[in-house]
N, CA, C and O atoms as CSV, one atom per row, in Angstrom:
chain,resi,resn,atom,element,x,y,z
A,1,UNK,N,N,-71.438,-55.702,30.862
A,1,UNK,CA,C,-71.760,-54.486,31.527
A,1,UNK,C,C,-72.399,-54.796,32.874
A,1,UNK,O,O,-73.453,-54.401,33.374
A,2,UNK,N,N,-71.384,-55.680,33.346
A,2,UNK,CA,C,-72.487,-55.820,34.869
A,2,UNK,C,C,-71.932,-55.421,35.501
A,2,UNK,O,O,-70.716,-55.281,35.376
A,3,UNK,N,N,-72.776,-54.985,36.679
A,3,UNK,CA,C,-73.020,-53.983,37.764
A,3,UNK,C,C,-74.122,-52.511,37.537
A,3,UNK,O,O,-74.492,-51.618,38.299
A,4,UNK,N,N,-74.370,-52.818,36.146
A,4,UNK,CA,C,-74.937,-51.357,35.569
A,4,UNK,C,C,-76.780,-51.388,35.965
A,4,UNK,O,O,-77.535,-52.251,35.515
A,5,UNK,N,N,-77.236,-50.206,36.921
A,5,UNK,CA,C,-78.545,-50.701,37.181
A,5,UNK,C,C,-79.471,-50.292,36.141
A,5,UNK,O,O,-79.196,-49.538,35.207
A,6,UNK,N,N,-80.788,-50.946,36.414
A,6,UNK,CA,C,-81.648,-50.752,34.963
A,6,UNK,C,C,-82.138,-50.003,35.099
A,6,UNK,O,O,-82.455,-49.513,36.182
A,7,UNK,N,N,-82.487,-49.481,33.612
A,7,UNK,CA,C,-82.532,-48.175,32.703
A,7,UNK,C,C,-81.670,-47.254,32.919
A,7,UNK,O,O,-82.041,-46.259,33.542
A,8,UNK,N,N,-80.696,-47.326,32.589
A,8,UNK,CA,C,-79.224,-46.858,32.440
A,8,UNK,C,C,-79.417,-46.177,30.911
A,8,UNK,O,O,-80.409,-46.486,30.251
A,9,UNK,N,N,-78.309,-45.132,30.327
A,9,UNK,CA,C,-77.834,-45.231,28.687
A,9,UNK,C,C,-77.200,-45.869,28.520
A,9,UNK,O,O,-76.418,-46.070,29.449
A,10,UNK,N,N,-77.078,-46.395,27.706
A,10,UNK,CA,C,-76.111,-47.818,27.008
A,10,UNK,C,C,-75.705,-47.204,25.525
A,10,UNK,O,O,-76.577,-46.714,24.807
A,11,UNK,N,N,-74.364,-47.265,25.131
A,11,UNK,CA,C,-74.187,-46.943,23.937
A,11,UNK,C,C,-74.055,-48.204,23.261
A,11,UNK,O,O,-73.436,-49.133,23.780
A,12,UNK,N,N,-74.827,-48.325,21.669
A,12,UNK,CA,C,-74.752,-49.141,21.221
A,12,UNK,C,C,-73.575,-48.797,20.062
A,12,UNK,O,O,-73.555,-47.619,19.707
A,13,UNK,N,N,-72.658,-49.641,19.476
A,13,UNK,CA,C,-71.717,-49.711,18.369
A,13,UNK,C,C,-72.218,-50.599,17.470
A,13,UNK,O,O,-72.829,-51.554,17.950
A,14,UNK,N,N,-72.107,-50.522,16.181
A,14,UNK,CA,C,-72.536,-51.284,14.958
A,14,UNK,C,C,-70.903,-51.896,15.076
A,14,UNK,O,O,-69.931,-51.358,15.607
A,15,UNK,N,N,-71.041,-53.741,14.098
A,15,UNK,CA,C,-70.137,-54.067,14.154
A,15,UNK,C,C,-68.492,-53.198,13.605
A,15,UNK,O,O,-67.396,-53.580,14.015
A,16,UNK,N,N,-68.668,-52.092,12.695
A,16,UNK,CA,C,-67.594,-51.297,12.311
A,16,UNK,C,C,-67.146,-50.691,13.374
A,16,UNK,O,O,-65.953,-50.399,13.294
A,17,UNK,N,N,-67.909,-50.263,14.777
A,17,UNK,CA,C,-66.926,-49.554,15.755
A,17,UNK,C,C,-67.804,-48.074,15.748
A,17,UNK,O,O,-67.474,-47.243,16.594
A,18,UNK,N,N,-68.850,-47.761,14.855
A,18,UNK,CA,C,-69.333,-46.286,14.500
A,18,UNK,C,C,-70.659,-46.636,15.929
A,18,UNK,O,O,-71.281,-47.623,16.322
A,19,UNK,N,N,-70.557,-45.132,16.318
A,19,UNK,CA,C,-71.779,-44.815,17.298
A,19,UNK,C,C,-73.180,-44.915,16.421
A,19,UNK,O,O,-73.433,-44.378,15.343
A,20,UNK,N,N,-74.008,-45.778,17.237
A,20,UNK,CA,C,-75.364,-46.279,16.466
A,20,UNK,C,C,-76.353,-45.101,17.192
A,20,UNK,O,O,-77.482,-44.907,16.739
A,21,UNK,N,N,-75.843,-44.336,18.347
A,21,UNK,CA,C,-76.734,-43.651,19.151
A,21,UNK,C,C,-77.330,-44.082,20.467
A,21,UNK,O,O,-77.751,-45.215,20.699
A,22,UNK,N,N,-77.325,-43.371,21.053
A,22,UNK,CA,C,-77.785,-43.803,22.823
A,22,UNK,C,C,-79.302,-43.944,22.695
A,22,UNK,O,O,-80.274,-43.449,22.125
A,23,UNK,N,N,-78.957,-44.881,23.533
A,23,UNK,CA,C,-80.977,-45.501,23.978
A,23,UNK,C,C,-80.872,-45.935,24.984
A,23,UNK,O,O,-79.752,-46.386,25.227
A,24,UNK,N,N,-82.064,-46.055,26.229
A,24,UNK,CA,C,-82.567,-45.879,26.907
A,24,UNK,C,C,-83.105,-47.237,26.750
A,24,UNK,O,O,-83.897,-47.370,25.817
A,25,UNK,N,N,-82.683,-48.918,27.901
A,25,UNK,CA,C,-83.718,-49.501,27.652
A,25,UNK,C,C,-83.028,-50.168,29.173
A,25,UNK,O,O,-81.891,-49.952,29.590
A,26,UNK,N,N,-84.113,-51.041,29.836
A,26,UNK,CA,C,-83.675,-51.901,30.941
A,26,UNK,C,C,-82.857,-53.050,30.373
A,26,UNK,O,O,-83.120,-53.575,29.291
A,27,UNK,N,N,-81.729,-53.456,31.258
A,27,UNK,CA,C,-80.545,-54.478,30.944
A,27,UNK,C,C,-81.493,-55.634,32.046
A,27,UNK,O,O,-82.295,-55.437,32.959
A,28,UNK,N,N,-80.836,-57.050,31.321
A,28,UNK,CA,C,-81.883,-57.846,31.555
A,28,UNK,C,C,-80.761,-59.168,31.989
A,28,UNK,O,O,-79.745,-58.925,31.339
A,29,UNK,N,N,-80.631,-59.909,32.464
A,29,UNK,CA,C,-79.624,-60.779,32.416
A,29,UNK,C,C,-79.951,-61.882,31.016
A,29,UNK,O,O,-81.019,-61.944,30.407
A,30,UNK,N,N,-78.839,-62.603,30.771
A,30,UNK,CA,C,-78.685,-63.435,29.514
A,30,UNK,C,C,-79.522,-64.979,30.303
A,30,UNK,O,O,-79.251,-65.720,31.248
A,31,UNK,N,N,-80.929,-64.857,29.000
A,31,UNK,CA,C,-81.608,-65.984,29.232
A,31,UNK,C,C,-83.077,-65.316,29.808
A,31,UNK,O,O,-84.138,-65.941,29.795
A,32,UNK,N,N,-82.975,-64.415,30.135
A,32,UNK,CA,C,-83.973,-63.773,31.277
A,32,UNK,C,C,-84.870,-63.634,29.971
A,32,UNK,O,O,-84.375,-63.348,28.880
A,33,UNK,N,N,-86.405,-63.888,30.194
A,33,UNK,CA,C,-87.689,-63.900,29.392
A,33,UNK,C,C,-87.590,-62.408,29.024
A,33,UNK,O,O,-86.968,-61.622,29.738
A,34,UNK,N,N,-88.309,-61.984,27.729
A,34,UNK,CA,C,-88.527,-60.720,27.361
A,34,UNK,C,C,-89.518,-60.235,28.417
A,34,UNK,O,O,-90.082,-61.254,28.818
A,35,UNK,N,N,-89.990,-59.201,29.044
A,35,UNK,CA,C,-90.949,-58.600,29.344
A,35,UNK,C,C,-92.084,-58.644,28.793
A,35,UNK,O,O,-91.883,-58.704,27.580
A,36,UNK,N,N,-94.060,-58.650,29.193
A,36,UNK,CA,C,-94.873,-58.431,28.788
A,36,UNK,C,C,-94.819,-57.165,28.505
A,36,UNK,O,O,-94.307,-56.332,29.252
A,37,UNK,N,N,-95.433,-56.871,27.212
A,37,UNK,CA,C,-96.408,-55.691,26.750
A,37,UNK,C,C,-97.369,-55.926,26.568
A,37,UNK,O,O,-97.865,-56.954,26.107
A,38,UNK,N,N,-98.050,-54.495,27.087
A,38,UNK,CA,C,-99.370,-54.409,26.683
A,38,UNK,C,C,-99.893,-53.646,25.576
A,38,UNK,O,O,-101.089,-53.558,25.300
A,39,UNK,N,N,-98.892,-53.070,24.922
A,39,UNK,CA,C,-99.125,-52.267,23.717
A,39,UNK,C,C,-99.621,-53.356,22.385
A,39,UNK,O,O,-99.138,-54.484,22.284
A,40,UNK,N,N,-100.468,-52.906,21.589
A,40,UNK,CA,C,-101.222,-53.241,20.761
A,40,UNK,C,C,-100.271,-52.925,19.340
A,40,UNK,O,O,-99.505,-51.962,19.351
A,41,UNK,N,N,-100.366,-53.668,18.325
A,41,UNK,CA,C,-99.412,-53.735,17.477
A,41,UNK,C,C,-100.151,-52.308,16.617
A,41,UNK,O,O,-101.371,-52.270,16.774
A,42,UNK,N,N,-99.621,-51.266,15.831
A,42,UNK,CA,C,-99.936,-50.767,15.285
A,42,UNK,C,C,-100.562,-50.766,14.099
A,42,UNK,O,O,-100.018,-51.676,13.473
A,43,UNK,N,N,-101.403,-50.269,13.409
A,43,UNK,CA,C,-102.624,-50.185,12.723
A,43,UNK,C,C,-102.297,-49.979,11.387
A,43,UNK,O,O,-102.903,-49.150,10.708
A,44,UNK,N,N,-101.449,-50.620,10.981
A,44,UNK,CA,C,-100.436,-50.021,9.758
A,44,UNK,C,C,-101.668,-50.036,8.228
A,44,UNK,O,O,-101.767,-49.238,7.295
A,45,UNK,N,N,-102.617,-51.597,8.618
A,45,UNK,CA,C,-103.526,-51.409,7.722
A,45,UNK,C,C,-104.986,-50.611,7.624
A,45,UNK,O,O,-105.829,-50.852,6.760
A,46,UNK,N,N,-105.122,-49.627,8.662
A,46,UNK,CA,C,-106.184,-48.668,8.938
A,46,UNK,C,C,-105.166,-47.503,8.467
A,46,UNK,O,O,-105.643,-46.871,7.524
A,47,UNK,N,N,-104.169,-47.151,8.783
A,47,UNK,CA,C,-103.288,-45.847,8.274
A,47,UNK,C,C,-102.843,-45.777,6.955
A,47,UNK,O,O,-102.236,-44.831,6.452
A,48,UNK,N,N,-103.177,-46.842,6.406
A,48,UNK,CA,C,-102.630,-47.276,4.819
A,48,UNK,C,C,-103.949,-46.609,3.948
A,48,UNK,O,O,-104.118,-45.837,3.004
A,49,UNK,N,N,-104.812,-47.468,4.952
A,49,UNK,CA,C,-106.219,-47.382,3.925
A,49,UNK,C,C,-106.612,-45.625,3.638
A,49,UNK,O,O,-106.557,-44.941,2.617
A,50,UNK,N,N,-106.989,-45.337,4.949
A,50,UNK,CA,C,-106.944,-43.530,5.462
A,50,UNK,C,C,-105.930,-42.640,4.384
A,50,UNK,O,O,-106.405,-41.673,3.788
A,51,UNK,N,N,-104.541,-43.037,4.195
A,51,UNK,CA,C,-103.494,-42.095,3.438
A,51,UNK,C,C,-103.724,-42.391,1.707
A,51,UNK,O,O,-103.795,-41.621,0.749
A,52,UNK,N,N,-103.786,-43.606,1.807
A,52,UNK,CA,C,-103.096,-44.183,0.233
A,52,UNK,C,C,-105.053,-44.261,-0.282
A,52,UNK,O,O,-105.461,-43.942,-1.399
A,53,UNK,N,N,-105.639,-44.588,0.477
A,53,UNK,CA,C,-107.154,-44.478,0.042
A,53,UNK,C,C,-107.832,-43.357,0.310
A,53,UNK,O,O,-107.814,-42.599,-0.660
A,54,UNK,N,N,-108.453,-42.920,1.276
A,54,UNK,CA,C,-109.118,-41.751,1.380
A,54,UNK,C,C,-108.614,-40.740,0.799
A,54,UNK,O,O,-108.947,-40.135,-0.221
A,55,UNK,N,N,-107.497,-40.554,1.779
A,55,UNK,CA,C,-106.586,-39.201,1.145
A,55,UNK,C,C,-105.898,-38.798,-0.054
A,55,UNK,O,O,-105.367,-37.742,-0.399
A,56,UNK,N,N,-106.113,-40.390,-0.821
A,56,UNK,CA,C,-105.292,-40.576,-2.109
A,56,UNK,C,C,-103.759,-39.566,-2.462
A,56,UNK,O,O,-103.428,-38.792,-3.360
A,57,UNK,N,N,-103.112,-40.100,-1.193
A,57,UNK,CA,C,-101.755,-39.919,-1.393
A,57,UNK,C,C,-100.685,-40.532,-2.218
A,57,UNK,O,O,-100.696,-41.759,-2.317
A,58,UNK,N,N,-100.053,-40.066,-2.632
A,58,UNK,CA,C,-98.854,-40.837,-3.459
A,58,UNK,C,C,-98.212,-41.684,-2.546
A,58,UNK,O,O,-98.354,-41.336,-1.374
A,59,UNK,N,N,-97.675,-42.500,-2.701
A,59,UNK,CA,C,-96.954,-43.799,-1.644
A,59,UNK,C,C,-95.686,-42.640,-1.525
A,59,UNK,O,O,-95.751,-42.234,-0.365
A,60,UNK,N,N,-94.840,-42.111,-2.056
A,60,UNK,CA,C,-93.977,-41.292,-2.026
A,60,UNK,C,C,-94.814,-40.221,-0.714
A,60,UNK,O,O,-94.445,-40.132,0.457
A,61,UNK,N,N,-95.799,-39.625,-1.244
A,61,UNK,CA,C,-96.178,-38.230,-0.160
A,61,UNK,C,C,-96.185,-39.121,1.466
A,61,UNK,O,O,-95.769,-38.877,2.599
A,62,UNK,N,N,-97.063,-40.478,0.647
A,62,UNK,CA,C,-97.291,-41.032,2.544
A,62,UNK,C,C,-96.197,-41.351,3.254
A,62,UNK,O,O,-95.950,-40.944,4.389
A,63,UNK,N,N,-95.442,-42.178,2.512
A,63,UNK,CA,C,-94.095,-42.506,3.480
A,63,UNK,C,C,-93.170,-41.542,3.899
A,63,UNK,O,O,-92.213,-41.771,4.639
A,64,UNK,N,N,-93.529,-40.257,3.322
A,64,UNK,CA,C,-92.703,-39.039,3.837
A,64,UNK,C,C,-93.284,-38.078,4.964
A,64,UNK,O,O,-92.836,-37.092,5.548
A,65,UNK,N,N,-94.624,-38.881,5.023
A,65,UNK,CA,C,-95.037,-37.482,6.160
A,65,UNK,C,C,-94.520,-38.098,7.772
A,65,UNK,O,O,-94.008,-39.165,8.112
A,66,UNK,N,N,-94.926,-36.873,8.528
A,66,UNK,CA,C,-94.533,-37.434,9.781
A,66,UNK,C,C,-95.506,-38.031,10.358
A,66,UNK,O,O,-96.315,-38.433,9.522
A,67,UNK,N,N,-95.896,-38.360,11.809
A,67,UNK,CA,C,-96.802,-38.889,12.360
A,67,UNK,C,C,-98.461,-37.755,12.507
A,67,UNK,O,O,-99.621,-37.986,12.167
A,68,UNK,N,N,-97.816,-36.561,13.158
A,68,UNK,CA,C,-98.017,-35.281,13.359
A,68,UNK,C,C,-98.790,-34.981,12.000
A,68,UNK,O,O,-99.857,-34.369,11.997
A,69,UNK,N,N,-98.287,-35.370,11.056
A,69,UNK,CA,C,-98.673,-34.511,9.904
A,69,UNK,C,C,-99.651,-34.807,9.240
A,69,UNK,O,O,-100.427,-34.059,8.645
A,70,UNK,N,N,-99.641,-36.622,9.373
A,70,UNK,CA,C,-100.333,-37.438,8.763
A,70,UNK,C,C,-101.635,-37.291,9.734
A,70,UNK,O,O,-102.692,-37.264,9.104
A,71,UNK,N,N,-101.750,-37.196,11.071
A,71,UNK,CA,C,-103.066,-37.065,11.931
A,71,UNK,C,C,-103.572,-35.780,11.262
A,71,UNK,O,O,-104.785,-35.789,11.052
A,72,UNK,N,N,-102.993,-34.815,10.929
A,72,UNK,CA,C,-103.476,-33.587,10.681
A,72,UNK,C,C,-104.624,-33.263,9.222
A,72,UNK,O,O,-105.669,-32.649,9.007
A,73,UNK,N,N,-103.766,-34.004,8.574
A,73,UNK,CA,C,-104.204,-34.426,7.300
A,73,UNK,C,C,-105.449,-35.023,7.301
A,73,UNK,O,O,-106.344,-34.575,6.583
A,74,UNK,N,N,-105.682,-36.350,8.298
A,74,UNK,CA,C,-106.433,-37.127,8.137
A,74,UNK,C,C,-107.688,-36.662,9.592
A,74,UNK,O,O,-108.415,-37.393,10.264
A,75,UNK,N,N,-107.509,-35.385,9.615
A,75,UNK,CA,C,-108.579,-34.728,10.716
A,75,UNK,C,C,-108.485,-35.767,12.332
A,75,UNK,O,O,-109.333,-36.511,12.826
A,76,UNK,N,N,-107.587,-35.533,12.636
A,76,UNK,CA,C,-107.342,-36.586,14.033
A,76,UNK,C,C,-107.139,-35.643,15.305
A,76,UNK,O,O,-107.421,-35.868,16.482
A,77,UNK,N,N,-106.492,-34.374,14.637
A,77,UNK,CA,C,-105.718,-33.389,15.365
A,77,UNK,C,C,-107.125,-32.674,16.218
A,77,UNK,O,O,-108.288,-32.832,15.845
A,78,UNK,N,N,-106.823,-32.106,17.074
A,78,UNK,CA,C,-107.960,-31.330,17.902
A,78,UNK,C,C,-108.476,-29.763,16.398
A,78,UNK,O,O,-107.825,-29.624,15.363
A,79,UNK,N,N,-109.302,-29.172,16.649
A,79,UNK,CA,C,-109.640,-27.917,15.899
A,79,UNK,C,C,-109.009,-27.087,16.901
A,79,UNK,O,O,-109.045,-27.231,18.123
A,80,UNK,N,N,-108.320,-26.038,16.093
A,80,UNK,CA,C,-108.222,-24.556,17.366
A,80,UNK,C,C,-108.962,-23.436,17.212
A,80,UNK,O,O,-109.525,-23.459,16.118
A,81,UNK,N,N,-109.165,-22.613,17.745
A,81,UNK,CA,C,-109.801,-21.811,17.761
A,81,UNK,C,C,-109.533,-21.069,16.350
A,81,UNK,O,O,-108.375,-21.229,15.967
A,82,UNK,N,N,-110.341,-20.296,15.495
A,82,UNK,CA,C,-110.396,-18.979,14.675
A,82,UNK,C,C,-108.897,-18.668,14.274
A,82,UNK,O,O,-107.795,-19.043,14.674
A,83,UNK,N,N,-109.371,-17.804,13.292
A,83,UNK,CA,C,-108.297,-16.644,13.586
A,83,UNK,C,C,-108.709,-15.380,14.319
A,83,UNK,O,O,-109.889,-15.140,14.574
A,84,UNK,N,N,-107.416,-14.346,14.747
A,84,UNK,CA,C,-108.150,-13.762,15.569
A,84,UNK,C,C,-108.774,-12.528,15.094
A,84,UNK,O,O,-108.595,-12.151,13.936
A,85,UNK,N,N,-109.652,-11.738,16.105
A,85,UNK,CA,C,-110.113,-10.959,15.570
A,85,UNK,C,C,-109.279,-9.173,15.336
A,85,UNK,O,O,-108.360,-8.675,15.986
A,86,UNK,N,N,-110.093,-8.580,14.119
A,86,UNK,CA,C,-108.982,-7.308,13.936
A,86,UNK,C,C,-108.637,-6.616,15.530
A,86,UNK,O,O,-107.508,-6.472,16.001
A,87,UNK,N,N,-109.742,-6.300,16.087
A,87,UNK,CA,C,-109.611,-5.735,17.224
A,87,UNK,C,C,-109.039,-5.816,18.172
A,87,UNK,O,O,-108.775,-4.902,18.953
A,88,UNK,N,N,-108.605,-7.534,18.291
A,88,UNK,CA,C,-107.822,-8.020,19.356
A,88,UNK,C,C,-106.527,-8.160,19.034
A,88,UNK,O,O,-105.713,-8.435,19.916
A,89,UNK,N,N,-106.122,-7.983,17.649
A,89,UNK,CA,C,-105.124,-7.817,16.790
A,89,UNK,C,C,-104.631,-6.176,16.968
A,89,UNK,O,O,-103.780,-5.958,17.830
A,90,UNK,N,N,-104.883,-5.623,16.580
A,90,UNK,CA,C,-104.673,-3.858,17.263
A,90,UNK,C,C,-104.625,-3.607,18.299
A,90,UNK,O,O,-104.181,-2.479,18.513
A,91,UNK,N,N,-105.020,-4.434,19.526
A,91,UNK,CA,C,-104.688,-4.079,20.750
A,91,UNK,C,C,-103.597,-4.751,21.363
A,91,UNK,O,O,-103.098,-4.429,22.441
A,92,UNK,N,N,-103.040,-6.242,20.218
A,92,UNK,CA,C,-101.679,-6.739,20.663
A,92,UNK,C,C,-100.448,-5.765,20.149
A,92,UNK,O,O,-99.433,-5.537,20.808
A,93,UNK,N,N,-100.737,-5.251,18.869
A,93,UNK,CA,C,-99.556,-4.248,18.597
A,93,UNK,C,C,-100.008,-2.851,18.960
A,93,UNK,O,O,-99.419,-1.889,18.468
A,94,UNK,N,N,-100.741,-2.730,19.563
A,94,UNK,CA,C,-100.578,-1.608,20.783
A,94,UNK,C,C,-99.372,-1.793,21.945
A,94,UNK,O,O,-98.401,-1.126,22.302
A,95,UNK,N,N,-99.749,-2.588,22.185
A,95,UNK,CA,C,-99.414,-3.299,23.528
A,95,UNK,C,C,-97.832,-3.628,23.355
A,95,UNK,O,O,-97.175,-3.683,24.395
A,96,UNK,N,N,-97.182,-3.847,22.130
A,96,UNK,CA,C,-96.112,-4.833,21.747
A,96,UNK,C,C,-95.527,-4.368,20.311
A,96,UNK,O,O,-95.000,-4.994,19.391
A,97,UNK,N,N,-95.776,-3.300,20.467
A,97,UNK,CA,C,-95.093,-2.520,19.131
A,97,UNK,C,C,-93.837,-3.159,18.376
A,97,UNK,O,O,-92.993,-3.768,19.034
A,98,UNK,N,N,-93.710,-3.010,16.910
A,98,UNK,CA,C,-92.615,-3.292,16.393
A,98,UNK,C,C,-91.191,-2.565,17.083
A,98,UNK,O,O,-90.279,-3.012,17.778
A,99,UNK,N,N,-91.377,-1.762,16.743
A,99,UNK,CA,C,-90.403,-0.631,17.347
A,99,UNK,C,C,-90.723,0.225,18.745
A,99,UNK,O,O,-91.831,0.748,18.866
A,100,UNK,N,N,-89.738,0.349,19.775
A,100,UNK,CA,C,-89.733,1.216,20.957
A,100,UNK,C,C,-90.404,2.902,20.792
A,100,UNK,O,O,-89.648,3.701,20.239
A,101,UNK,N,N,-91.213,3.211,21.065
A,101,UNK,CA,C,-91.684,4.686,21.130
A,101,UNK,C,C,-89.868,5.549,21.447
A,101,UNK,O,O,-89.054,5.189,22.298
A,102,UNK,N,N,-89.696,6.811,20.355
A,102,UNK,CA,C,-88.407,6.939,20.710
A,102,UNK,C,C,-88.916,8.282,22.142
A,102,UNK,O,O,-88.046,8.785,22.853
């Protein structure tokens, strides 16, 4: 694929010929050193302990949640505000009626 500049889509094929799905990565020439990262390996044994210990999840519930779900669970997520109040609730379906006034 040369001539192709980097970070291009590149389709990848599994050896059968089937679409593996497009990704997004810089093309590098053959031999050329991997790139530094600075990303930190993930915490797999602090997220283990937190789900399968604190939270005493089933290995089934943990490996099924999402990322999203699992912060939520494990109080990571921001708090939002309340629910709201009646008053401010009656003045949205004032405002925004089910149905058009005929």
């Amino acid at each position: 694929m040369a001539g192709r500049p980097e970070g291009v889509l590149s389709h990848d094929r599994c050896r059968t010929g089937r679409r593996a799905g497009w990704t997004r990565f810089p093309l590098k020439a053959a031999g050329e050193p991997e790139p530094e990262t600075s990303a930190a390996p993930f915490p797999w044994d602090a997220v283990m302990a937190i789900g399968l210990g604190r939270l005493r999840l089933a290995t089934r519930d943990f490996w099924a949640l999402s990322p999203r779900e699992f912060a939520a669970l494990a109080g990571f997520l921001e708090k939002r505000g309340g629910a709201m109040a009646r008053a401010d609730l009656a003045k949205l379906m004032r405002r925004f009626p089910d149905e058009p006034p005929a």
